[in-house]
matplotlib code that plots the C-alpha trace (Angstrom):
import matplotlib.pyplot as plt

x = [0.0, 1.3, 1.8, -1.5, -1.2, -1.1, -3.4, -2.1, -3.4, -2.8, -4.6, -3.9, -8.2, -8.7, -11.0, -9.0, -6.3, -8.3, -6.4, -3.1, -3.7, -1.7, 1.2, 1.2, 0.5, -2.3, -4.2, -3.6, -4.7, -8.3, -7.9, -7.9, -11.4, -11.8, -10.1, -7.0, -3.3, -0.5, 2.7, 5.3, 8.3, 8.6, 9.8, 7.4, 4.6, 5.6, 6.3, 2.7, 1.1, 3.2, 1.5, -1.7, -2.5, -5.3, -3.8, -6.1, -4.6, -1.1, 0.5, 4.1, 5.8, 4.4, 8.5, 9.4, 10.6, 11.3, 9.0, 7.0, 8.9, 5.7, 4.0, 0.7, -0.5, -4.0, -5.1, -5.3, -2.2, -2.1, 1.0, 0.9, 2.1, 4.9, 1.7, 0.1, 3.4, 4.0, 0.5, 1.6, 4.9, 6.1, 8.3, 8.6, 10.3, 8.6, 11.1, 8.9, 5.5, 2.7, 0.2, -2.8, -3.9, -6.7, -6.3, -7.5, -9.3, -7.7, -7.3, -8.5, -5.4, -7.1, -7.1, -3.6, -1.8, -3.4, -1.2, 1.3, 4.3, 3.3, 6.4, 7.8, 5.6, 6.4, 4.2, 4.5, 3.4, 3.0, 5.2, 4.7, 7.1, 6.7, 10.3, 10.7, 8.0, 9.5, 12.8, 11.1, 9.1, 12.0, 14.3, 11.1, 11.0, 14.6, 15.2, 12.9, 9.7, 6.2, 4.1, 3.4, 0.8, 0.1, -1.6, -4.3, -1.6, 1.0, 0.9, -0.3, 1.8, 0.9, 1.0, 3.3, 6.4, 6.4, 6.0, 8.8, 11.5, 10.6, 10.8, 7.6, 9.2, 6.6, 3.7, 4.8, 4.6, 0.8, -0.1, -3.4, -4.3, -4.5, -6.4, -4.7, -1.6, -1.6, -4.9, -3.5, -1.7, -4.8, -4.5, -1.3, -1.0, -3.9, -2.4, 0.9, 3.2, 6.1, 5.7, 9.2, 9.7, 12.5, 13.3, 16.6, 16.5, 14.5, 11.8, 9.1, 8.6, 10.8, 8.7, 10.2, 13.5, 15.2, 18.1, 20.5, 19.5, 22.4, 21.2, 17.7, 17.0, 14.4, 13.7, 12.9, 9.6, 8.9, 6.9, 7.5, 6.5, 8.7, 7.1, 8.8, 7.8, 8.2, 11.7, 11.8, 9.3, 9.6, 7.2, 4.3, 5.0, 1.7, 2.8, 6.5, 4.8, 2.4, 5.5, 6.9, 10.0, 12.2, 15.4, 18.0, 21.1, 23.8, 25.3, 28.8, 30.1, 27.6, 24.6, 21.7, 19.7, 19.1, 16.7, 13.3, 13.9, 17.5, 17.1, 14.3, 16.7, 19.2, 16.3, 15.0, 18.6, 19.2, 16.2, 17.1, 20.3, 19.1, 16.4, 19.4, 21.0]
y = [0.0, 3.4, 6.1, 8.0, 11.9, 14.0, 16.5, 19.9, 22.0, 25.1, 26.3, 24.6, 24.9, 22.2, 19.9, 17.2, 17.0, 17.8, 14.1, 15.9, 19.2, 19.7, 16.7, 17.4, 14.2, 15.7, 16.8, 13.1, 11.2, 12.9, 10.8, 7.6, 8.2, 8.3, 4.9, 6.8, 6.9, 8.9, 7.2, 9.4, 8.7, 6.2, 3.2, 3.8, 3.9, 0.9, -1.1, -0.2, -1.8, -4.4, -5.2, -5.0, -1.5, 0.3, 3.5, 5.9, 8.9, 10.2, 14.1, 15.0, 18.5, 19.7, 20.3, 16.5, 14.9, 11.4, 8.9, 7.2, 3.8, 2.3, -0.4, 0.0, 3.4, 3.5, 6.3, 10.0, 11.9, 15.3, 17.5, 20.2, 23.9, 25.9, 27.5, 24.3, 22.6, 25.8, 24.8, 21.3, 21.2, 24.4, 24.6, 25.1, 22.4, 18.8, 15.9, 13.1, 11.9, 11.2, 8.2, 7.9, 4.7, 2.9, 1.6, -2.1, -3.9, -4.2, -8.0, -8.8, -9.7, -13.4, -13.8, -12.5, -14.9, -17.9, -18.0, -20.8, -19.5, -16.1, -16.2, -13.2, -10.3, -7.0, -4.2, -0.9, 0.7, 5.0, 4.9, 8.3, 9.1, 8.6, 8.3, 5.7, 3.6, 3.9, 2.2, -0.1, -0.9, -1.7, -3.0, -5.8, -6.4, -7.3, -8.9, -11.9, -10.4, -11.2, -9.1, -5.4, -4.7, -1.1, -0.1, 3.2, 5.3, 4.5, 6.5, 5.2, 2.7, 3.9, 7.6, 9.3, 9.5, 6.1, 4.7, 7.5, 6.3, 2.4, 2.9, 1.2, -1.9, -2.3, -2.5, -6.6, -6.8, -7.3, -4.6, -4.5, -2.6, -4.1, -2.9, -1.1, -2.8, -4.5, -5.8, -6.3, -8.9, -11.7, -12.1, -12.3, -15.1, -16.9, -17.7, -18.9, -15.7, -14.8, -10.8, -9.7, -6.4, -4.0, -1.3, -0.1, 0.0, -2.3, -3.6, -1.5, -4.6, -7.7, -10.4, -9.3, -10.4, -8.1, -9.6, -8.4, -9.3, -11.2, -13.9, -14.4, -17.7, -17.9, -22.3, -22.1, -22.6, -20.4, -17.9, -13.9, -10.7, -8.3, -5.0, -1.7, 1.8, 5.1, 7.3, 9.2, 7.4, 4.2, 1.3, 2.3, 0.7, -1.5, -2.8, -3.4, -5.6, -7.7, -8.8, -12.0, -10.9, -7.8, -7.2, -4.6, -3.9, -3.7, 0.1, 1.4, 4.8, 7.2, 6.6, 5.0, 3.7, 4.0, 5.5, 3.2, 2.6, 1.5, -0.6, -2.6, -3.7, -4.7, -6.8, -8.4, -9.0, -11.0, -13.0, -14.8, -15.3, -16.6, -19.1, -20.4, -20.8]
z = [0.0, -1.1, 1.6, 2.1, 1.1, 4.0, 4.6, 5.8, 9.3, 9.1, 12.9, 16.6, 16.6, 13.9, 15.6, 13.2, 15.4, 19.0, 20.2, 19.6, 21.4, 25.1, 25.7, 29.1, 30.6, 33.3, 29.6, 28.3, 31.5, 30.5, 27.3, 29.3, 29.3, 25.8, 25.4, 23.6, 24.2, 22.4, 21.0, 19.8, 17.3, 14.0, 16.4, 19.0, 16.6, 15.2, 18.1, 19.0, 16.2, 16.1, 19.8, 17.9, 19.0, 16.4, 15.0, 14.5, 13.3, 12.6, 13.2, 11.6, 11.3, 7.7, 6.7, 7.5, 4.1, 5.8, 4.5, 7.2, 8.3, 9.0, 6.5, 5.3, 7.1, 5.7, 8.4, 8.5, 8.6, 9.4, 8.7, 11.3, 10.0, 12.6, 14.7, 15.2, 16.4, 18.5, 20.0, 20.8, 21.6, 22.3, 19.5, 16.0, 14.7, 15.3, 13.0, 14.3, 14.5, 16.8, 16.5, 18.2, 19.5, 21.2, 24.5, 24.2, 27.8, 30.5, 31.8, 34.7, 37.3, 38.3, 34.5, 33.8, 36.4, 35.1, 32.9, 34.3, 32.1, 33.9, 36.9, 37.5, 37.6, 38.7, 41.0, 41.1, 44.4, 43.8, 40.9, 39.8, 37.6, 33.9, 33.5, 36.4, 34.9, 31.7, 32.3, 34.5, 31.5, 29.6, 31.6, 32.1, 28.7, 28.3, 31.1, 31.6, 33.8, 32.1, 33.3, 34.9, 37.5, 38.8, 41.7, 41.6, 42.7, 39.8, 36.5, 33.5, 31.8, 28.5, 29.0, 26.3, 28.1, 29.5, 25.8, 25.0, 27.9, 27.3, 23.7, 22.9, 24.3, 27.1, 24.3, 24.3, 28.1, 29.8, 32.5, 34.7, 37.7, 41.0, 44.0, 46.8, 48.4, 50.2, 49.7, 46.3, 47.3, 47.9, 44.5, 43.6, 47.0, 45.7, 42.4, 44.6, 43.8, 46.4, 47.6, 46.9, 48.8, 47.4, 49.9, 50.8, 54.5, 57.2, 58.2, 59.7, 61.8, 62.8, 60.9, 57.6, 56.9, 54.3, 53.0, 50.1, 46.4, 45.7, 48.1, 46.7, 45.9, 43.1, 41.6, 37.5, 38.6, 41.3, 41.2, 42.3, 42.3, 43.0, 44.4, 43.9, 45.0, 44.0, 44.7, 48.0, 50.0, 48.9, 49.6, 52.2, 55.6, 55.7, 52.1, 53.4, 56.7, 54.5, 52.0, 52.5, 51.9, 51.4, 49.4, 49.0, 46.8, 48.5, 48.2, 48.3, 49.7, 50.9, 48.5, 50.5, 47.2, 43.4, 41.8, 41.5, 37.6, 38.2, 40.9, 39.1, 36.4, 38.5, 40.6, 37.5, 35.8, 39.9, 39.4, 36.3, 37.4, 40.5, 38.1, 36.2, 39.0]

ax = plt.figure().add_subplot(projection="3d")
ax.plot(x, y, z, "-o")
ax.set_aspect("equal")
plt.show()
């Protein structure tokens, strides 16, 4: 299929490209609603519909001459003019492109974790930042976790700068929402998952033992979930008690921690080591 002509805006009020108006990601989460998520740049686009995502519509600067490197694009693209970038972006000059999306359903977790291949899973406890939740995004995609489950206070997995940091790598991954923690837990339990704490100093109380990472033992078989929180305050105390476990890297120098993205990849690179083991 030939590339489709693209049709030119000329003013930021064009109802046309209403989906593209405000990136902030407080405007976007609004678009939750509509069923709707923005993915921005060629290789994030793709890597969307490769994960079966429905484009809907495309926006690219009007003075981009670099074809599309997406197959078969059989939906509306609009080539935005220097005002209605301006609008957008903040700046004149936009070289990429945006794609919107829709947001396919949710499973529920029960349904997710019935999976028996599904054994190392990975929740997010008032993961905030995009950026965070980006890396952790990809860092579980390359580095043997199967799934991602967010609780109510975690951002949005597929907000536009998540799918920007993870580089539309996290598309291929399954997320859900989970109730609070640590009531969130029953479920994971239930379907015979380990609670895998990570939190960089102790216990709130003395029935969790929190040893280093490096000494996790972890059978092929077995199955986890390792809970991370966000950076600063870290998991919430009540979560922390109701683990069954808690972790921490082992730190040199003054430095207390890493940051919540960083230490997730170095938790889920110790896991499979610790499985091959």
């Amino acid at each position: 299929m030939t590339e489709p002509e693209w049709t030119p805006i000329e003013h930021p009020q064009d109802p046309r490209i209403d989906v593209f108006m405000g990136l902030r990601d407080r405007e976007l989460r609004a678009r939750q609603r509509d069923g709707l998520f923005i993915a921005e740049g060629d290789t994030v686009i793709g890597r969307a519909r490769d994960a079966g995502y429905r484009l809907v519509s495309m926006l690219v600067d009007a003075k981009r001459r670099q074809p599309l490197e997406l197959e078969a694009v059989d939906v509306p693209v609009y080539a935005a003019a220097d005002p209605v970038l301006e609008a957008i972006s903040g700046f004149h000059q936009y070289r990429g492109a945006m794609g919107c999306f829709e947001r396919q359903p949710l499973p529920e977790l029960p349904s997710l974790l019935s999976d028996e291949g599904m054994c190392t899973v990975v929740v997010t406890e008032g993961v905030v930042n995009p950026t965070n939740m980006g890396v952790i995004l990809r860092s579980a995609a390359g580095l043997g976790v199967d799934a991602i489950v967010a609780d109510p206070t975690s951002v949005d997995p597929l907000s536009r700068r998540c799918c920007r940091v993870s580089m539309g790598e996290g598309f291929a991954l399954p997320h859900t929402r989970s109730d609070p923690l640590p009531g969130g837990f029953e479920v994971l339990r239930s379907a015979g998952f380990r609670i895998i704490a990570l939190t960089p100093g102790g216990s709130p109380t003395s029935t969790m033992k929190v040893s280093r990472l490096g000494e996790l033992h972890v059978a092929a078989d077995d199955r986890v979930a390792l809970v991370i929180g966000a950076e600063g305050a870290g998991l919430t105390d009540a979560t922390l008690v109701a683990a069954d476990v808690g972790v921490s890297i082992e730190m040199s120098g003054r430095v207390d921690s890493l940051n919540a993205g960083a230490a997730a990849a170095i938790a889920f690179y110790a896991v499979n080591q610790a499985r091959t083991r």
